[in-house]
C-alpha positions as CSV (number, residue, x, y, z in Angstrom):
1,X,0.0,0.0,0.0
2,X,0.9,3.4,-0.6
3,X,2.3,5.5,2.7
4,X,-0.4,8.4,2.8
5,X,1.5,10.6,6.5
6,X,5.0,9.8,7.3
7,X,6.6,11.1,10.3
8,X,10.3,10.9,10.7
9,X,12.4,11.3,13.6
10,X,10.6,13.9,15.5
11,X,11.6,15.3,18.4
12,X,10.2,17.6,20.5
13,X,11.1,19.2,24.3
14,X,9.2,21.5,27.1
15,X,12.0,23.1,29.5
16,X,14.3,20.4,29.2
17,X,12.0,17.6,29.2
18,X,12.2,15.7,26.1
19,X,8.6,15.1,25.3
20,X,9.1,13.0,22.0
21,X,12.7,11.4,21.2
22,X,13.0,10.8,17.7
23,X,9.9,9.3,17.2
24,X,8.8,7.6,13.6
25,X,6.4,6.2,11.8
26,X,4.2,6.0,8.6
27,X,0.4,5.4,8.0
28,X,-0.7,4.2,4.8
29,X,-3.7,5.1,3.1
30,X,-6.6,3.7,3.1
31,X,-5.6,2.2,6.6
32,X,-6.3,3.0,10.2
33,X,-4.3,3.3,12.3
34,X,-3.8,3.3,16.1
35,X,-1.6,5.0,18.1
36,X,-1.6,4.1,22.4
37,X,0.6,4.4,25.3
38,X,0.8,5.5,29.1
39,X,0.4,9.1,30.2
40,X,3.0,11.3,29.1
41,X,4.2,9.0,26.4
42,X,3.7,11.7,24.1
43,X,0.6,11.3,21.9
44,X,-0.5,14.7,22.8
45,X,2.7,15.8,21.9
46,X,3.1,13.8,18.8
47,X,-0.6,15.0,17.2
48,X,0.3,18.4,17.8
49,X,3.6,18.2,15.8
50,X,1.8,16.4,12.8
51,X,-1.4,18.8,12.6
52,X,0.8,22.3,12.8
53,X,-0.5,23.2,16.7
54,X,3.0,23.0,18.0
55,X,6.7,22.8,16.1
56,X,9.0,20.1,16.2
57,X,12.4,20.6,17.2
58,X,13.7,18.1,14.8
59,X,12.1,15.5,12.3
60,X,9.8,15.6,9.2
61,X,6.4,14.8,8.4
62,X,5.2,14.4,5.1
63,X,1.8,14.3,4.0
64,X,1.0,12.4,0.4
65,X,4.7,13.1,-0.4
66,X,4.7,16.6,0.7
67,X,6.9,18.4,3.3
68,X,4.5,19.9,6.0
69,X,6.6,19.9,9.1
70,X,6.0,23.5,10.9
71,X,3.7,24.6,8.6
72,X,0.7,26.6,10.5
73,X,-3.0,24.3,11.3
74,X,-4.8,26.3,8.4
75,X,-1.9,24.8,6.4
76,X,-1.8,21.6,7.3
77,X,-5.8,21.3,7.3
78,X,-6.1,23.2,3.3
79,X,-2.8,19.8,2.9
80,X,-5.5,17.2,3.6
81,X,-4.8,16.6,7.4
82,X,-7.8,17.0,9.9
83,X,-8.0,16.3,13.4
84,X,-10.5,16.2,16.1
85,X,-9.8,17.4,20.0
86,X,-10.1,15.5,23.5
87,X,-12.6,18.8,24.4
88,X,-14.7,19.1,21.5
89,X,-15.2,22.3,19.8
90,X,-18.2,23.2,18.3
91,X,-20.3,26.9,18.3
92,X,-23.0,25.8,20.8
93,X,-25.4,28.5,19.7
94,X,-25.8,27.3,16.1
95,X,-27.4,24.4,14.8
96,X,-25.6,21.5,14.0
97,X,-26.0,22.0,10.0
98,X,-24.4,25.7,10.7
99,X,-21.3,23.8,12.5
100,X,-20.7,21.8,9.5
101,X,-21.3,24.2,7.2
102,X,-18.8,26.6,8.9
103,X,-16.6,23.6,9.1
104,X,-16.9,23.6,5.5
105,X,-16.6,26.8,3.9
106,X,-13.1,27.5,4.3
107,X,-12.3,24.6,1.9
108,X,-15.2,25.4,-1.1
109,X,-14.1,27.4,-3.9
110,X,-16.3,30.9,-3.2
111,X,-14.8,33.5,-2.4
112,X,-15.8,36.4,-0.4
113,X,-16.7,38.5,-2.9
114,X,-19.1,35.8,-4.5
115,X,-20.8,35.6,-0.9
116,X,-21.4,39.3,-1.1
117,X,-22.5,39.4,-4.8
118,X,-24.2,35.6,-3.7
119,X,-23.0,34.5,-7.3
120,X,-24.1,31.7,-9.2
121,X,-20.3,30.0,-7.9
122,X,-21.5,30.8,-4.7
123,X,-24.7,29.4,-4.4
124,X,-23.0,26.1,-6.0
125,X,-21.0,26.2,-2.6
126,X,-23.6,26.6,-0.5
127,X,-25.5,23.9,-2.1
128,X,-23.0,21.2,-2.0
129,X,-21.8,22.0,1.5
130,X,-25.5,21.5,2.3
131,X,-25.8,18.1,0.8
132,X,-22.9,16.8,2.0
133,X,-23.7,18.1,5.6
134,X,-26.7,16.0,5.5
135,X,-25.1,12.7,4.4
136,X,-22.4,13.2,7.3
137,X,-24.9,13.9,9.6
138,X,-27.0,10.6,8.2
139,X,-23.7,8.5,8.4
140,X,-23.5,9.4,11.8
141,X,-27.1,9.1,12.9
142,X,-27.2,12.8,13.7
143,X,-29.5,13.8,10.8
144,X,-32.5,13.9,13.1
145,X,-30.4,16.7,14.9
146,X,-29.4,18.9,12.2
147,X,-31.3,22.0,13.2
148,X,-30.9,21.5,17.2
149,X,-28.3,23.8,18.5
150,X,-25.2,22.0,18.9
151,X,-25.2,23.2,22.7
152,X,-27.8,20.9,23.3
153,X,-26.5,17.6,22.3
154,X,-25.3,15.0,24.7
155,X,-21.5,14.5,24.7
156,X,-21.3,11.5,22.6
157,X,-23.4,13.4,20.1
158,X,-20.9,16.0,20.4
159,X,-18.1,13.7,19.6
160,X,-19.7,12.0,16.2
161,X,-20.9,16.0,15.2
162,X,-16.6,16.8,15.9
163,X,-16.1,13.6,13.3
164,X,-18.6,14.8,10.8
165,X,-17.2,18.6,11.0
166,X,-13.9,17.1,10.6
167,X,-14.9,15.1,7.4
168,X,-16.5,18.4,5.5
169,X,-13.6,19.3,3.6
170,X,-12.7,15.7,2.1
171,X,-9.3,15.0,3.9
172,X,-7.3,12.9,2.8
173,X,-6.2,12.1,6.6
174,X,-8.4,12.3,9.3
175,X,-6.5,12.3,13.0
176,X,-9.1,11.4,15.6
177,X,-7.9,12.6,19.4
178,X,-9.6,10.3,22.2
179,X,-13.1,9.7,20.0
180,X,-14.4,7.5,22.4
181,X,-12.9,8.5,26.0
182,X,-16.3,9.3,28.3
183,X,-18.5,7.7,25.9
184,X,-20.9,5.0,26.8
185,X,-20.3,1.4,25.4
186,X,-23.2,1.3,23.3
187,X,-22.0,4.3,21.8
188,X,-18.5,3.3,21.3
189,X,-19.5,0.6,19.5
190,X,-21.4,3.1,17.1
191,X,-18.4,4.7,16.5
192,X,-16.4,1.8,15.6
193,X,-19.3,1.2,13.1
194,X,-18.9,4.3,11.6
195,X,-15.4,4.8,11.1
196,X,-15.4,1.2,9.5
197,X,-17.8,2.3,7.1
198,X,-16.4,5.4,6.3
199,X,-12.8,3.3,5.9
200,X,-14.6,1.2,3.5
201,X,-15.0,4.3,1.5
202,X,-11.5,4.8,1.1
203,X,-11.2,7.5,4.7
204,X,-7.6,7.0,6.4
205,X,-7.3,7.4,10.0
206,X,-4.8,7.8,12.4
207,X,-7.0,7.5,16.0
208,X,-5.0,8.4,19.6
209,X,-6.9,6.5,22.7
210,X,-6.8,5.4,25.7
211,X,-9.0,2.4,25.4
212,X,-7.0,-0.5,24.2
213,X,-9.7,-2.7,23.1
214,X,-11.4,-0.1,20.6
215,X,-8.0,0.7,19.4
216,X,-7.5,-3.4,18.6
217,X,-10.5,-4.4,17.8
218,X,-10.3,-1.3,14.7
219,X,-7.1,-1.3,13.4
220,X,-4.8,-2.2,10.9
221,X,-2.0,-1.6,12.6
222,X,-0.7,-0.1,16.2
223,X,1.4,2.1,17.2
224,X,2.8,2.2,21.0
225,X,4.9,4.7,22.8
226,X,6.7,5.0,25.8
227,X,8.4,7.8,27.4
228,X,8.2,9.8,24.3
229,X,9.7,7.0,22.4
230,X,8.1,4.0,19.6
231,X,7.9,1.3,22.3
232,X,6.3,-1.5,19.1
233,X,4.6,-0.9,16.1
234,X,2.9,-4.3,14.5
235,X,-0.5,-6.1,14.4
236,X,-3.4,-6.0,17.0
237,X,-2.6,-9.6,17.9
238,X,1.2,-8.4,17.9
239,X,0.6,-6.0,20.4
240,X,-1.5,-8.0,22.4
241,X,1.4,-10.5,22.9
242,X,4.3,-8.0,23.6
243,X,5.8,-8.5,26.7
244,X,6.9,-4.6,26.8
245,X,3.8,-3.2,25.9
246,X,2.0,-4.9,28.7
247,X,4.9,-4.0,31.0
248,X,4.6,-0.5,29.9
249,X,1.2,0.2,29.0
250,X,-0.7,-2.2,31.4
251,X,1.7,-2.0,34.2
252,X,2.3,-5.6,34.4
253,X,5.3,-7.2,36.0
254,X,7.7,-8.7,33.9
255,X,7.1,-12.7,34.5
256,X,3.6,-11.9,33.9
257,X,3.6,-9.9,31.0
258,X,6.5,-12.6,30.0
259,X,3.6,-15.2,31.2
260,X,0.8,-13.7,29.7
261,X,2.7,-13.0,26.2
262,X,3.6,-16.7,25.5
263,X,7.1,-17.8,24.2
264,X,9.0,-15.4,22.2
């Protein structure tokens, strides 16, 4: 398959703390991808390198071949990369249409002086960020809600409105930040629902969580760190049976983990 993000030996430190220590690895497209570890292993770190919220202090990442290390979040997002946030971010006084729409218009192909002329161009924009509002909101079963204030959905509402917001502009990459942390189970496994469907389509993700079994049970391939370092990188059942990662990650002892991984 084709390598779609590609992150190379970043490294990044706050006051002398070295947050990410040469930290690499790729995601191919039409994959998804998970990326776990401990507290302060440095996902948060690493996601804000990649989507242009904070600068590396060394390393690349490319983006469908193209250099976007340090470039500015507008810059990354108009590359192809989108992400969602742990607190989601939506304007609570406008329906949940409005959100996407908003979400959308920075990425159609009006300009402001067709919006004040409201030209034939821009009434083509307007139009097809309105139809494809309503499918996400359909794919995500939110299409009931599309003229309730955003304010006044529940938080697991919140989060699949944050995926459908992030999916207006057609990325090519979409990074997902804690999708499911606080959400109920039957929700969660809505989610995982969703974002197979929407892989099935063609969608790459790269998704950061916290809860191991929706990151194995969805992905292609996982990505562990440690300490601001790639503690493994393989399978779901690869990861499952790696001594260090259930040392690390699960706090494990060592003859268990080495007990509970099976021989070598």
């Amino acid at each position: 398959m084709t390598v779609l993000l590609e992150v190379r030996d970043l490294q990044k430190s706050f006051a002398g703390v070295r947050a990410l220590d040469g930290v690499s690895f790729a995601v191919e497209a039409g994959s998804i991808t998970g990326l776990i570890g401990p507290n302060g292993s440095g996902k948060s770190t690493i996601i804000d390198c990649i989507s242009g919220f904070a600068r590396a202090d060394a390393g690349r990442v490319t983006l469908a071949g193209a250099d976007i290390t340090g470039r500015a979040p507008e810059a990354v997002a108009r590359a192809g990369l989108m992400r969602t946030f742990q607190t989601v971010l939506l304007y609570e006084r406008l329906s949940l249409r409005d959100n996407l729409a908003i979400a959308g218009q920075e990425f159609d192909a009006a300009i402001w002086l067709d919006e004040l002329l409201r030209t034939a161009r821009y009434r083509r924009a307007v139009a097809a960020a309105d139809a494809r509002a309503r499918r996400l909101l359909e794919l995500v079963g939110l299409l009931g809600c599309a003229e309730v204030d955003a304010g006044l959905l529940s938080y697991g509402q919140k989060k699949l409105a944050a995926l459908a917001a992030a999916l207006m502009s057609q990325p090519k990459i979409v990074v997902l930040d804690e999708p499911v942390a606080g959400v109920n189970p039957t929700r969660i496994r809505a989610v995982e629902a969703i974002l197979c469907r929407l892989n099935a389509a063609g969608q790459t993700f790269l998704i950061i969580e916290h809860n191991v079994e929706f990151i194995t049970n969805l992905c292609h391939r996982v990505i562990v760190l440690d300490q601001g370092r790639k503690l493994a990188e393989g399978t779901p059942a690869q990861i499952r049976q790696d001594r260090r990662v259930l040392e690390a990650y699960l706090g494990m002892p060592p003859q268990m983990a080495a007990a509970v991984a099976g021989p070598a």
